[in-house]
MARKOLMAR-986398 format. One line per 8 residues: number of its first residue (from 1); their letters; for each residue x, z, y of C-alpha. Coordinates in steps of 0.5 Angstrom, whole numbers, plus 2048, in hexadecimal, padded with zeros to 3 digits. Layout:
<recs>
NUM = A = X,Z,Y  ...
</recs>
This chain:
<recs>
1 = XXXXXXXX = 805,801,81A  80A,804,81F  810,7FF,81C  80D,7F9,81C  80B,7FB,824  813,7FC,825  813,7F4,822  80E,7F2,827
9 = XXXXXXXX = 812,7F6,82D  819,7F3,82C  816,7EB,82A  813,7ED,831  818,7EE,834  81D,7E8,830  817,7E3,833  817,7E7,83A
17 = XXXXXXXX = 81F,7E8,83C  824,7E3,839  82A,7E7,83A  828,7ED,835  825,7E8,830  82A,7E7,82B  82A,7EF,82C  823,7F0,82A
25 = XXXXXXXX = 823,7EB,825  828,7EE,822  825,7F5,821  81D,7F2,820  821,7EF,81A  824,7F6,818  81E,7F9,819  81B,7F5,814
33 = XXXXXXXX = 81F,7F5,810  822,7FB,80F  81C,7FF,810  815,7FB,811  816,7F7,80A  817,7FE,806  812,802,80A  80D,7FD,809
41 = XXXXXXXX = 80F,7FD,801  80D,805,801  807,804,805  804,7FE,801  805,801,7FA  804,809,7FC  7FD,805,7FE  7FB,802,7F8
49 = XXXXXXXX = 7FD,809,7F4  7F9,80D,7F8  7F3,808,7F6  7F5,807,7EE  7F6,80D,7EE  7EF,810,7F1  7E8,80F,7F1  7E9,80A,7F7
57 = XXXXXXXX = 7EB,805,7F2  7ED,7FD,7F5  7E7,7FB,7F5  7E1,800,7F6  7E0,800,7FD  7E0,7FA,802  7E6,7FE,806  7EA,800,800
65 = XXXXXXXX = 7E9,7F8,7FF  7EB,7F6,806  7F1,7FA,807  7F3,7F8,800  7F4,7F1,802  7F7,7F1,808  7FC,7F6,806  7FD,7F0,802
73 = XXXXXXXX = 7FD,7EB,806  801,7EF,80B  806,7F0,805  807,7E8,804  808,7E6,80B  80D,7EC,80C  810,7E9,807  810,7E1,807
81 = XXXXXXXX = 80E,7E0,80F  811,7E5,813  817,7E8,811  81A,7E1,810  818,7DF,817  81B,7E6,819  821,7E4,816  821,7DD,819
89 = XXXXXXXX = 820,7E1,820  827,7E5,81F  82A,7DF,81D  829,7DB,823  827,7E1,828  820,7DD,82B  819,7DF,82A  813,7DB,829
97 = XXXXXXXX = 80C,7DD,82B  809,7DE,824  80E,7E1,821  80B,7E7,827  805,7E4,825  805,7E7,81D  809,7ED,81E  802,7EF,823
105 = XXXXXXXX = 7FD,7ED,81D  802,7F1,818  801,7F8,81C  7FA,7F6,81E  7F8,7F6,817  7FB,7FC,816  7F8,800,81B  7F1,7FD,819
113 = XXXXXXXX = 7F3,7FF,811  7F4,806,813  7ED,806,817  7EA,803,810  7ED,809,80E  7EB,80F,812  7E4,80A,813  7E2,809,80C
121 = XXXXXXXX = 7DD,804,80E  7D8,800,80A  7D6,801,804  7D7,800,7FC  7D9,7F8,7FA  7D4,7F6,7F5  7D9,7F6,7EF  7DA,7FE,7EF
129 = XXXXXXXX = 7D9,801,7E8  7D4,806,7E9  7D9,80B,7E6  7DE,80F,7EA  7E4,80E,7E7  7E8,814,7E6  7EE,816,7EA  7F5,815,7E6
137 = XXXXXXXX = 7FA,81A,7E3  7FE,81D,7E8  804,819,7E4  802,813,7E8  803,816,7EF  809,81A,7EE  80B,812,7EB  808,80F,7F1
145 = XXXXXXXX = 80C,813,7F6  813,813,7F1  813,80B,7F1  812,808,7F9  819,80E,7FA  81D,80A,7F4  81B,804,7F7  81E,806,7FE
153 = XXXXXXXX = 824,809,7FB  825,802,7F6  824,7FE,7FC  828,802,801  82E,801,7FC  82D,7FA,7FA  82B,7F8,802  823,7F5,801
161 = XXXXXXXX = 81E,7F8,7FF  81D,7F8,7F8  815,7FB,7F6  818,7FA,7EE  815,802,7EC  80F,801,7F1  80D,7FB,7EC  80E,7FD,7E7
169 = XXXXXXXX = 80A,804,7E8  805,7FF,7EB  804,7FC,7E4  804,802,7E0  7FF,805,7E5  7FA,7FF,7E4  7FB,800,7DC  7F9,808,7DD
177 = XXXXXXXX = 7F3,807,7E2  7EF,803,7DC  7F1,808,7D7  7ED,80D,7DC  7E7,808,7DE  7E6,807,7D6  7E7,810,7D4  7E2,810,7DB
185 = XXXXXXXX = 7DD,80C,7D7  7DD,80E,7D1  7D7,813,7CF  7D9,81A,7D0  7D8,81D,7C8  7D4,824,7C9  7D5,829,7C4  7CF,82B,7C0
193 = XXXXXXXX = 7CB,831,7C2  7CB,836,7BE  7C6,839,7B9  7C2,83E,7BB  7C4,845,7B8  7C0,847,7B2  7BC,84E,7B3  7BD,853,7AF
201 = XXX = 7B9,854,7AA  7B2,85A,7AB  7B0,85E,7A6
</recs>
């Protein structure tokens, strides 16, 4: 949140002060795209694990579901509206009014999504299964941190950001999450009792 605010301040003072627009521009156009841009990457996906790989799942909870499509939408849009809007801006050093506009909604929808976060509101959505899944193995945690760090350093020495581990982990983490819901709903085999010990014989 606190990267998209600085969009907003340096677009601001592009619009506002003329002489220090092609300055401003350039360096919402850095931030973007060195540090916003892989940032947002690590957070979407450290996200989507945290869900797979918990209880919370994707779409138990009302507020589970709303965070999980604006994280969508705001990944999207980062991506097709306002990173090229940002580069345009540094190419001819101006700033429109909507540009300031988008960069404000993407850093009020995450603050909106960290109070879903803390709030936990509403209640289940019609379609959760009755059964809680289980929490994944630790595997997949320790995977969900490895690959948004090799995606950082691949981008880092490529130039862009380049989610292709974070992908991949996203697919087998799906794969893995329908094997636990299907373990989870199969019956629990009980052992037999054991037969009562015979009495010793009386004379």
């Amino acid at each position: 949140m606190s990267q998209a605010l600085a969009l907003v301040v340096l677009m601001s003072l592009a619009l506002t002060r003329p002489g220090q627009a092609a300055a401003a521009t350039s360096m919402a156009d850095r931030l973007d795209s060195v540090l916003l841009a892989p940032m947002a990457n690590v957070s979407a996906f450290t996200g989507l694990v945290l869900a797979g790989a918990t209880a919370w799942g994707y779409t138990r909870h009302w507020w589970v579901l709303t965070k999980f499509a604006l994280t969508l939408i705001q990944l999207y849009a980062g991506i097709f509206l306002l990173s090229p809007a940002l580069r345009d801006a540094a190419d001819t050093g101006t700033v429109a009014w909507p540009q300031i506009a988008g960069a404000s909604l993407m850093a009020s929808a995450l603050s909106f999504q960290a109070w879903l976060s803390i709030a936990k509101p509403w209640k289940r959505t019609p379609w959760s299964p009755a059964a809680k899944p289980p929490t994944a193995p630790t595997w997949v945690f320790v995977a969900g941190v490895a690959a948004p760090a090799f995606d950082v350093v691949a981008g880092v020495l490529v130039g862009y950001p380049l989610p292709a581990l974070s992908l991949i982990m996203l697919v087998v983490l799906g794969f893995e999450r329908r094997g636990r819901r299907r373990r989870a709903q199969l019956p629990i085999a009980r052992s037999p009792r054991s037969a009562p010990a015979a009495s010793p014989p009386t004379a």
